[in-house]
N, C-alpha and C positions, 0 to 999 in steps of 0.2 A: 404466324399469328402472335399478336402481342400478349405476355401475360401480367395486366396491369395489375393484377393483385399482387405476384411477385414484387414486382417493381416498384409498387407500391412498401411495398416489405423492405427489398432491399435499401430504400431512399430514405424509411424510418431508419433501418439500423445502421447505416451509413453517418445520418443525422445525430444517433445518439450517441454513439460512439466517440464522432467527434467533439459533441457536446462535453462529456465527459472529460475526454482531454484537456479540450480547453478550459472548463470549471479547477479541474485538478491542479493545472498550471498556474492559473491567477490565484488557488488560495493558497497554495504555496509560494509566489512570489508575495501576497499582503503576510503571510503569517510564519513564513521563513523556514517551514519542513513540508516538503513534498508527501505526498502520501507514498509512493515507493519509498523514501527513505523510513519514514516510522515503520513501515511494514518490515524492514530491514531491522530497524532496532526493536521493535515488538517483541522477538524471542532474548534480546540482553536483558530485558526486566524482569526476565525469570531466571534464564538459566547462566548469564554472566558470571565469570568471565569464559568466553569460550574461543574456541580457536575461528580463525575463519573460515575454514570447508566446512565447520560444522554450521555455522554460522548462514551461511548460503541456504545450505539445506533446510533448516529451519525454516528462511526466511521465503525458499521459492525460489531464488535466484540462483545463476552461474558464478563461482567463487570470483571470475573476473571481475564480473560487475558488480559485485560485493564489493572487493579489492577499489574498485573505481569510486563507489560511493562513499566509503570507509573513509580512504582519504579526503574527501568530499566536509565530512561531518567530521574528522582530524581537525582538520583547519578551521572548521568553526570549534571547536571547542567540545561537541556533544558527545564523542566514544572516546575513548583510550588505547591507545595499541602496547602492547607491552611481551615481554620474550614471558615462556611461561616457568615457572620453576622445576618443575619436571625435564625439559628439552630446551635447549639454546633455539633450535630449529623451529620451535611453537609460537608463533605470534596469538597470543588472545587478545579478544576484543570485549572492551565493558563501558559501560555508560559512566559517563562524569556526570556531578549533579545537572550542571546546564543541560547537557540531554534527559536526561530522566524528567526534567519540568517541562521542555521544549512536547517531549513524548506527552508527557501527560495532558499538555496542554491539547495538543494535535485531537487527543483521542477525546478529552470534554466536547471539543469544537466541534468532530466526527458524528459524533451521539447528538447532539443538537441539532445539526442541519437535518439527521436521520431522525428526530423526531421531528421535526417541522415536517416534512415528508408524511411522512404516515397520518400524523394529524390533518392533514392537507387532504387525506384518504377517506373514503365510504368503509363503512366495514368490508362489502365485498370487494371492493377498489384492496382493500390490502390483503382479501385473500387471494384475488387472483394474482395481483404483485408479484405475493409471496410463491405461489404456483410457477409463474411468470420466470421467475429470478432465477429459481431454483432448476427451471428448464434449461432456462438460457446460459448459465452458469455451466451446466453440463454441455450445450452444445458449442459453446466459446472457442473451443480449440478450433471449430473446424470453420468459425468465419474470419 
């Protein structure tokens, strides 16, 4: 027996997810930082310059894929790679000004769409959201 409320369930979060993707892709291709990569440079605005394992960790991700995007944002211009003064063996990572504006920009732009959202909201519309997000966000690993 079918269970269309499921189904129904699963084709929403199928839906958003994808959604997401694809929003996340085109405002990174119009405004030239992915939101993975700010999320990446997010912890150099504090605590730069730092190595890169630490750097991962901060940021959520595996040192590889660190390693991958680093050079990513190398070549545009926006982090710095540099040996550390303590160890030959220590590459840190720090933001050049272009990134720090690049960042800054991303996170203006971030905060905008997110209040357009919420304005877009009922009061209850944002509390369950808020409820909502908070659930889903916990159970994320396991879809």
């Amino acid at each position: 027996m079918p269970d269309t409320d499921f189904d129904a369930f699963a084709q929403a979060s199928d839906t958003l997810f994808a959604t997401v993707r694809s929003t996340r892709g085109r405002i990174a291709a119009a405004e030239g930082l992915s939101s993975s990569q700010a999320r990446l440079m997010e912890p150099l605005a504090d605590h730069a310059p730092v190595p890169v394992g630490r750097l991962a960790t901060l940021a959520g991700v595996a040192v590889p894929t660190a390693t991958r995007m680093l050079q990513g944002l190398e070549r545009r211009g926006m982090v710095a790679r540099r040996r550390a003064a303590h160890s030959e063996r220590v590459v840190e990572i720090d933001l050049t000004d272009t990134g720090r504006a690049a960042l800054d920009h991303e996170q203006r732009r971030l905060r905008e769409r997110q209040r357009r959202t919420y304005d877009s909201l009922t009061r209850r519309e944002r509390a369950l959201a808020l409820s909502l997000m908070a659930k889903l966000t916990d159970l994320a690993g396991d879809l």
